[in-house]
Backbone as ProteinMPNN parsed JSONL, in Angstrom:
{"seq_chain_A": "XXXXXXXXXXXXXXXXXXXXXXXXXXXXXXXXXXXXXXXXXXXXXXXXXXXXXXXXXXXXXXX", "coords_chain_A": {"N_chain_A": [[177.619, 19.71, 34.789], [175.618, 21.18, 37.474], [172.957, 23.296, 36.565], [172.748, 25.071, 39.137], [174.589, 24.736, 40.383], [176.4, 26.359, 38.797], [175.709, 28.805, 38.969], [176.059, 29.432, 41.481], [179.053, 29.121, 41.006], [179.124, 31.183, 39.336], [178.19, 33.654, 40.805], [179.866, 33.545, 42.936], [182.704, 33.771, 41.634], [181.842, 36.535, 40.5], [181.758, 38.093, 42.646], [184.266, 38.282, 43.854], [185.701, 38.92, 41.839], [184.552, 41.935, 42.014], [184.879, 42.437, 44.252], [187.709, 42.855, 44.681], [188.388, 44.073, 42.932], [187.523, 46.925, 43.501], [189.006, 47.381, 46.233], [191.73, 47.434, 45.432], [191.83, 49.306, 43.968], [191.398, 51.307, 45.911], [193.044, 51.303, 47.418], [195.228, 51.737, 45.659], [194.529, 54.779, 45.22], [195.135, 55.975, 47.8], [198.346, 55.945, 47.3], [201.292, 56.401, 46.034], [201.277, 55.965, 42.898], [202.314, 56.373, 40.648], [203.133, 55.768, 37.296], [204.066, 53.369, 38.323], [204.517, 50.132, 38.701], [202.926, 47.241, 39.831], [203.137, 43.402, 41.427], [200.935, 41.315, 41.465], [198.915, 38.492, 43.339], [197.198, 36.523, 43.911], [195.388, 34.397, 45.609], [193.893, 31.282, 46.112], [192.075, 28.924, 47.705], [189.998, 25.691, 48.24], [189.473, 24.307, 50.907], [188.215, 21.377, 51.909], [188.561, 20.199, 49.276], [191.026, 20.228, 48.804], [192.295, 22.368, 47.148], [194.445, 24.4, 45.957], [194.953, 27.49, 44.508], [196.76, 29.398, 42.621], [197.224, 32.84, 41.122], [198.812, 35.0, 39.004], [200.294, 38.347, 38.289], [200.487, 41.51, 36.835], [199.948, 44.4, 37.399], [199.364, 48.354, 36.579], [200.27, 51.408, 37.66], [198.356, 54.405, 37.113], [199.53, 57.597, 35.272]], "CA_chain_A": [[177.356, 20.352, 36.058], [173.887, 21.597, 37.453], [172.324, 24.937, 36.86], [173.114, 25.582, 40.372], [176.275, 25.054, 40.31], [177.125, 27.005, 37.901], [174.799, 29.972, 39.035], [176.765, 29.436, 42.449], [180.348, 29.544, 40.971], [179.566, 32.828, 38.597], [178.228, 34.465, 41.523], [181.155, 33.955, 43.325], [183.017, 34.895, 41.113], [181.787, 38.159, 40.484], [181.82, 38.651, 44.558], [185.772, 37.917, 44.271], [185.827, 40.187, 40.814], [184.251, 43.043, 42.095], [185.448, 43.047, 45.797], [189.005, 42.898, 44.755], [188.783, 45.898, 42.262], [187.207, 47.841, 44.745], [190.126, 47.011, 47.27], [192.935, 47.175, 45.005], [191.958, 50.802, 43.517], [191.505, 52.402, 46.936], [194.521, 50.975, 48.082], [195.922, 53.11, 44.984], [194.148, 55.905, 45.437], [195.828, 56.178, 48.892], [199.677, 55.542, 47.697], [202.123, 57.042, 45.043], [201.41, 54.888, 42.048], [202.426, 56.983, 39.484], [204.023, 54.857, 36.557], [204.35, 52.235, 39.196], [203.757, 48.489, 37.979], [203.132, 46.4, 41.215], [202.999, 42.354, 41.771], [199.972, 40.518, 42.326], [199.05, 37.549, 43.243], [195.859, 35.896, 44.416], [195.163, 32.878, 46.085], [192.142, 30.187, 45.714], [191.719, 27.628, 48.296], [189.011, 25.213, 49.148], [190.312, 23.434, 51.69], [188.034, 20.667, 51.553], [189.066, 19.845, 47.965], [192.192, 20.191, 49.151], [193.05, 22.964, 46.523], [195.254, 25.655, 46.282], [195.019, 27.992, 42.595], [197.737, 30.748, 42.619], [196.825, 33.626, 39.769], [200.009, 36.231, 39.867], [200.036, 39.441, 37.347], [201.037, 43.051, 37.336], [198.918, 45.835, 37.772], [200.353, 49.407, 36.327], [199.004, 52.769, 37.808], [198.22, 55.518, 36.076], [200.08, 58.445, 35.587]], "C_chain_A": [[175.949, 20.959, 36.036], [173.726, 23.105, 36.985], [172.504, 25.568, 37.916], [174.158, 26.067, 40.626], [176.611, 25.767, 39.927], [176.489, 28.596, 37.945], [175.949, 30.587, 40.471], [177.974, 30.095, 42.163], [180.178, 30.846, 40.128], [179.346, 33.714, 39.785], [179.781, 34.887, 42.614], [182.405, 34.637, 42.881], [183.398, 36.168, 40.15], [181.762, 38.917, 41.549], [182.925, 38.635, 44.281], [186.134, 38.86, 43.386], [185.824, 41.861, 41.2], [184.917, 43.725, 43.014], [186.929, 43.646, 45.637], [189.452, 43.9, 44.078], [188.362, 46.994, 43.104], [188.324, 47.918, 45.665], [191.254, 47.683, 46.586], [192.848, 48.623, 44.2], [191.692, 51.635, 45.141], [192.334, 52.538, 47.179], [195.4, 52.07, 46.742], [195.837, 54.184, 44.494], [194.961, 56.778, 46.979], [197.207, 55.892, 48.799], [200.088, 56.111, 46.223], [202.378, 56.158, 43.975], [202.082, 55.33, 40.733], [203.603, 56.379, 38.339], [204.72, 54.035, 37.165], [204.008, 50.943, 38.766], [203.907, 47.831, 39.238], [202.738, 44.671, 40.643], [202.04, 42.244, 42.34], [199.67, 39.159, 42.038], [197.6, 37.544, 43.99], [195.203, 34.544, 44.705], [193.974, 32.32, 46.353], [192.178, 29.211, 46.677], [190.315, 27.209, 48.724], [189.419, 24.361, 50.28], [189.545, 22.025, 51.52], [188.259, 19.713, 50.22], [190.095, 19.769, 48.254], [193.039, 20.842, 48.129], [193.021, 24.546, 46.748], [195.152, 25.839, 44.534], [195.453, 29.373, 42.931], [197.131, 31.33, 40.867], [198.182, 34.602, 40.112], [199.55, 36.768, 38.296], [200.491, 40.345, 37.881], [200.074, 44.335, 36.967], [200.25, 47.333, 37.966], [199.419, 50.895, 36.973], [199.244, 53.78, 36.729], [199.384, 56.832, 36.427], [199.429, 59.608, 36.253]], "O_chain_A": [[175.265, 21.2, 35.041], [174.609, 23.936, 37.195], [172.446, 26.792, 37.799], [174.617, 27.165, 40.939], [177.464, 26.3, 40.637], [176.756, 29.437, 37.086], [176.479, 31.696, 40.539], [178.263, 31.194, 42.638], [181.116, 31.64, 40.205], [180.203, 34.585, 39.943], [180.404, 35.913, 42.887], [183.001, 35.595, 43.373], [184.357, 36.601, 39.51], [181.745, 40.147, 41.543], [183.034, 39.826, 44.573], [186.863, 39.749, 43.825], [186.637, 42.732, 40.892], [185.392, 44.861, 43.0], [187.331, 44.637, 46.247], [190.474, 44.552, 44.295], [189.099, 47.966, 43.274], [188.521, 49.124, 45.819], [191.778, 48.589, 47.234], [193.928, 49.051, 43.794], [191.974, 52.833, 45.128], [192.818, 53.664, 47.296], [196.084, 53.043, 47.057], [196.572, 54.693, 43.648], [195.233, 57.977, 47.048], [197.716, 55.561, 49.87], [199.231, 56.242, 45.349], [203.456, 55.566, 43.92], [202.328, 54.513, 39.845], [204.808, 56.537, 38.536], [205.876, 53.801, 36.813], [202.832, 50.863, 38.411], [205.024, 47.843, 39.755], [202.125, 44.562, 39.581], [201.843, 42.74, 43.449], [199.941, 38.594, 40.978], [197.074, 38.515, 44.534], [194.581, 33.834, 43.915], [193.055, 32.977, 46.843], [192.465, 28.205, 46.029], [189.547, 27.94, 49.35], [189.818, 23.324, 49.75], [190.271, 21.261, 50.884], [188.088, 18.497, 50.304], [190.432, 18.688, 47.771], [194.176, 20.42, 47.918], [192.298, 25.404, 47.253], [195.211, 25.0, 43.635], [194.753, 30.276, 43.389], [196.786, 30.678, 39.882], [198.522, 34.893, 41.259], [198.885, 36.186, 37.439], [200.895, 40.372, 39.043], [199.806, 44.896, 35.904], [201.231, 47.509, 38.688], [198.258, 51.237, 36.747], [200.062, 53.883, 35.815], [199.944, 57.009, 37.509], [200.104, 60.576, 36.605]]}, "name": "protein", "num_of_chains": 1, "seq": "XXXXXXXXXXXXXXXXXXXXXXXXXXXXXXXXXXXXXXXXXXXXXXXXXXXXXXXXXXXXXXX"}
């Protein structure tokens, strides 16, 4: 793959990295997490490729 490419897909993602920790700690800054373990999941499509890439995991808050 080119140099481009591959300059392309890290940037992305670290846009998809960053945005989503940002998101996903406000969101439990604003809700009663306390020794809470929640479900996540995160979905990838290009549509042109015609793919779909499920990631799932659990995310624990703090006490």
């Amino acid at each position: 793959m080119s140099d481009d490419f591959n300059m392309s897909m890290r940037k992305f993602l670290k846009q998809v990295g960053v945005t989503s920790q940002q998101v996903i700690e406000e969101a439990m800054r604003n809700a009663d997490i306390s020794g809470k373990t929640f479900d996540a999941k995160v979905v990838l499509t290009i549509d042109e490729l015609d793919l779909e890439h499920v990631v799932t995991g659990k995310i624990t808050g703090q006490d």
